[in-house]
N, C-alpha and C positions, 0 to 999 in steps of 0.2 A: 778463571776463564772456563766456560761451558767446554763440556768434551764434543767435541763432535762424532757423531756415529756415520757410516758407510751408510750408503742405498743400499749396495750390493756387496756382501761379501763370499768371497770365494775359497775352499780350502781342500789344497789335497786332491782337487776333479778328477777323475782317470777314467776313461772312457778306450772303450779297444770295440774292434768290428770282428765279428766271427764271418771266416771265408773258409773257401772249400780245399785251402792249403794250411789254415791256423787260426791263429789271431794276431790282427793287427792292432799294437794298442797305441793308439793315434793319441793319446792327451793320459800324458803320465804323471798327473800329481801338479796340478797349477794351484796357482793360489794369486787374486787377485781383489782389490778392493775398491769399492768406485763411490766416491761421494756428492754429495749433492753440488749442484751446480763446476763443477768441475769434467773435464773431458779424458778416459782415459786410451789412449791408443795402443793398438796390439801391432807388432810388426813381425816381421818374417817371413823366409821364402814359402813357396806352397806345399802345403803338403807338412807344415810346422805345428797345424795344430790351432789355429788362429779361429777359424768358422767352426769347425767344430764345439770349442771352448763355449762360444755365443749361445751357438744353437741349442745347446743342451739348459742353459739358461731358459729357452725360450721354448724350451721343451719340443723341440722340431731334431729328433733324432731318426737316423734310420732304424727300420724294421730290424737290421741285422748286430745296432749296437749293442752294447750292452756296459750301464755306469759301474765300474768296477770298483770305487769307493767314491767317499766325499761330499762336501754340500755346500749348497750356494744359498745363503741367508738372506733373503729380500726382507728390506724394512718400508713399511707403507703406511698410510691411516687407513682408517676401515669405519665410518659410520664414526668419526669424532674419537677413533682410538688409536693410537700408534699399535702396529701389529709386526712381528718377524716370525717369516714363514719361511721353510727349509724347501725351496724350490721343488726339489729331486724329490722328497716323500710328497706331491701334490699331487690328484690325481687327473687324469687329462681333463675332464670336467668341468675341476678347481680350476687348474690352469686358464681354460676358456673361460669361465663366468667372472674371474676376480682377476686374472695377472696379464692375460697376451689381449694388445692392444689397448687396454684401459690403463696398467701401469706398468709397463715395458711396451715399448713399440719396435718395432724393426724397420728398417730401410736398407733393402737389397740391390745389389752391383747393376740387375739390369730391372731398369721401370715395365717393359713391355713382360717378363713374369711373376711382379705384382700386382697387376692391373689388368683386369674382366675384358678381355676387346668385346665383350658383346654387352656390357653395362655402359652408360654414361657414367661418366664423372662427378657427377652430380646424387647420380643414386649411391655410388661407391664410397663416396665421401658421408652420405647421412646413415648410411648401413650401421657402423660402426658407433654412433652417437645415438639411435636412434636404439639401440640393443643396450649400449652402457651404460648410456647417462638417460635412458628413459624420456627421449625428448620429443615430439611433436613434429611433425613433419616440417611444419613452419616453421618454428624453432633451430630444428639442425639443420634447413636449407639455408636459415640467416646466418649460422654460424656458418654454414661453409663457403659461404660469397665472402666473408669473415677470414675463412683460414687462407682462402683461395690469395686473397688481397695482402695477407699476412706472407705468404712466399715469395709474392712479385709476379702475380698473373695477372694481367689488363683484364677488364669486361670478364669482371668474375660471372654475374650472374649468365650471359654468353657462355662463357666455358662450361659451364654447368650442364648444360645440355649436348657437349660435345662428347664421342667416342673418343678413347686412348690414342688410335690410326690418326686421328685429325689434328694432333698436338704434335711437337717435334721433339727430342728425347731430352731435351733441354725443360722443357716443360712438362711433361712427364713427369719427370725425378720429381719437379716441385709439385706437384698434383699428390705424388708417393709419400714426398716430405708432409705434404697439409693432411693425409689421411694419419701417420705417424702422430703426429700433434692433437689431432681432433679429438682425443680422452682426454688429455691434460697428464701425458704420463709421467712417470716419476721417473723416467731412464729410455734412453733411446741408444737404440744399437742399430749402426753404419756397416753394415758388411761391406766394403769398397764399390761405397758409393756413387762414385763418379767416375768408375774407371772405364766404362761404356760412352762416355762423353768428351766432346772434345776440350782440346783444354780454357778454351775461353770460358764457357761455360764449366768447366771442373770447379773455376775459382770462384764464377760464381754462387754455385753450390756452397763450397765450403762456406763464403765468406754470409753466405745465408745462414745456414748452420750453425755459424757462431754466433752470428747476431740473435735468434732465436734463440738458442742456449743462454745467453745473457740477460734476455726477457724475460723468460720464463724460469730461469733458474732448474732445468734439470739436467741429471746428470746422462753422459754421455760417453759410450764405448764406439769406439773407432775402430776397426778393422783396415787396415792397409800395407801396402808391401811397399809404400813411396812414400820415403822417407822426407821427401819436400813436402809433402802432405802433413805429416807428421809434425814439421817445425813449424808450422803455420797453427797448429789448432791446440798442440794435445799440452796439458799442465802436467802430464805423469804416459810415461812409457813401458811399456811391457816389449822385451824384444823374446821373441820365442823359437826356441830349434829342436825339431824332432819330438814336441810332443810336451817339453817344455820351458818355462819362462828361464832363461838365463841370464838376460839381466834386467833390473828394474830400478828406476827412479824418476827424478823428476825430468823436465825436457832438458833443461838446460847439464843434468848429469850426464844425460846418455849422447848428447850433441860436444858437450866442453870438457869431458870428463871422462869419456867411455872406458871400461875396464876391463870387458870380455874380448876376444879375441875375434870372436863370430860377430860383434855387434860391429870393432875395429872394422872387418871386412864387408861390412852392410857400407858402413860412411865411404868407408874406400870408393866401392863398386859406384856410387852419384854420381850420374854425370857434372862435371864442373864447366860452365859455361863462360867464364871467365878464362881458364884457364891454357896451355898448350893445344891447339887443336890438332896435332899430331900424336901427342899422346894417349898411347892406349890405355881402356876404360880399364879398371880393376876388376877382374872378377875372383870368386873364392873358389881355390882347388877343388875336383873332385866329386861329389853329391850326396844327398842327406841320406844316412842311414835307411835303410830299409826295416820300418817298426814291425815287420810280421817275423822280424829274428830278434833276439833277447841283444839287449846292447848293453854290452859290458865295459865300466868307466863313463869317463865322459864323450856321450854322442860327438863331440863334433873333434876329439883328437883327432881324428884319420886325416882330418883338413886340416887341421889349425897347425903352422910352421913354429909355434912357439910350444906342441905340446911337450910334456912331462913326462917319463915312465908310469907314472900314477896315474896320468891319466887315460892310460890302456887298461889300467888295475883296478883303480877305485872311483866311483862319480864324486864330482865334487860338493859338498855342500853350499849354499849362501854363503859368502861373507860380507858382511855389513862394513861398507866404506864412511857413511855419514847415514845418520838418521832416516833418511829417506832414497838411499842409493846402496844398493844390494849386488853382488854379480856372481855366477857359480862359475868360477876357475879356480883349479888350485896355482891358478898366479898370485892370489892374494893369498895364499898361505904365509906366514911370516917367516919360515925356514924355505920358502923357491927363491932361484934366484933372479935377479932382479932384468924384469924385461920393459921395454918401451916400447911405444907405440910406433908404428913404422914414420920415417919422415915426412912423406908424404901426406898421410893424416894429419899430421900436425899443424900441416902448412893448411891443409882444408881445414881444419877446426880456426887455424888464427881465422879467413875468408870468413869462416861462417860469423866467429863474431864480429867482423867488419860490417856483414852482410844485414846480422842482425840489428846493431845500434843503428846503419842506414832505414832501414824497415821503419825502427822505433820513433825516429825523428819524422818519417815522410808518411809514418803511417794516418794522420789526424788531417793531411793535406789535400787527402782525396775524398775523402768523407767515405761510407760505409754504402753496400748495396743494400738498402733494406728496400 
């Protein structure tokens, strides 16, 4: 069986911001891998480390950061050649003429600050085609009545001559989404995409998103702190606290199986729509460390009601549950003793696989929004 290689692989990132009090080191050491045609989601509360992670990918850092170790291996062709370039040693230049936009694209939270309100749509969409792929005015205005049609926009060549103002944020996103697509990139990163949108329209983002992703076969990072989002798209989860990944594996690990205590508390905290509507929502003790002080052990002891002595002492490493599901608690040490997941989780992971096989069965009955 061929090996399969990553698009993207990520090792060790550490990124911190110099302030007029210290340094804040916002992304301590990630490590993430993303393969072709596969979607991979980052989760966690703000302030976790999630956008940053991306951004530095995409070489959209502040003025005041600074990469403190680590690299991020992009794999791409180049003129009929497979090529792997270490992101972080590229120079802004590189970056513009070979990587941002042609093969990595972005799609950010809100459409109205990736989009010109004084250009048409029409020029915004051929800008990008007409600089990359070297095409003819004619040419990248066909393809973008093309991509326009490809998102679910009516009277494409119509829109084409419309301003951002004259579209509704619904349509927008997909305007943002066909500009992302218009290189043919080999990875698209979702900063919380739809979280400016209402939710009719969230899903149908999403359920766009996938559908293209399956066309087109590229790979895809997810950014989001909604975790119903999360079980609807992602094949592989990253959940991240304080700067870094804590646990990781496939969806169905971090949804039927979760191991960390912080991710425990993410499922907890869902609202449950089915369930008691008098009972109170779950939230997690307390608040995420403050990265501009040195965190000693594991960040998230101070909240977590199952910590350890060690884990005020020492941070924990990975431990590998199965091949593809990782978690950093020293719960999974084989001399701690032995803890379970709160009741109540339990009863929401059975729902969810109720929730899931119903999904499974009704999903082919409505047909898809393409």
């Amino acid at each position: 069986m061929e090996k399969r290689e990553p698009v993207l692989s990520m090792r060790d990132l550490a990124v911190s911001f110099q302030a007029s009090f210290g340094k804040i080191r916002a992304v301590r050491g990630v490590n993430m891998d993303v393969y072709p045609g596969e979607t991979v989601a980052i989760v966690g509360e703000s302030g976790s480390g999630k956008s940053v992670s991306v951004k530095t990918i995409m070489g959209i850092t502040a003025p005041n950061a600074v990469i403190e170790s680590g690299t991020i291996k992009f794999r791409f062709k180049e003129n009929g050649k497979e090529q792997v370039v270490d992101l972080l040693k590229l120079s802004k230049k590189e970056m513009q003429h070979r990587i941002k936009g042609k093969r990595i694209a972005m799609v950010f939270q809100d459409p109205m600050t990736s989009l010109d309100p004084t250009m048409t749509i029409g020029r915004q969409l051929t800008e990008g085609m007409r600089y990359h792929l070297h095409l003819s005015q004619a040419d990248a205005d066909k393809r973008a009545e093309e991509l326009l049609e490809m998102v679910g926009i009516e009277s494409p060549k119509e829109r084409m001559k419309n301003y951002p103002h004259q579209l509704s944020g619904g349509m927008r996103q997909r305007v943002v989404i066909a500009i992302a697509l218009s290189c043919n990139p080999d990875l698209l990163i979702c900063d919380e995409p739809t979280t400016a949108l209402d939710v009719t329209i969230q899903a149908r983002i999403l359920q766009l998103i996938l559908n293209l992703q399956k066309k087109l076969g590229i790979a895809v990072i997810f950014i989001t702190h909604n975790l119903g989002v999360v079980a609807k798209i992602a094949d592989y989860v990253n959940v991240m606290y304080a700067g870094k990944v804590v646990e990781t594996g496939k969806a169905e690990d971090i949804f039927f199986d979760p191991r960390h205590p912080y991710t425990w508390g993410l499922l907890s905290s869902m609202p449950d729509l089915t369930g008691d509507k008098k009972e109170r929502l779950y939230t997690i003790p307390g608040n995420p460390p403050n990265l501009a002080n040195e965190v000693k052990g594991d960040a998230f002891a101070v909240r977590n009601p199952y910590a350890l002595n060690i884990d005020f002492e020492e941070e924990p490493p990975m431990f590998e549950i199965n091949e593809h599901h990782q978690a950093a608690t020293w719960l999974l040490h084989p001399d701690a003793p032995k803890v379970e997941m709160p009741q109540t989780l339990k009863k929401r992971i059975e729902q969810l696989r109720r929730e899931e096989k119903r999904y499974a069965e009704t999903e082919g009955a409505y047909g898809t929004d393409e």
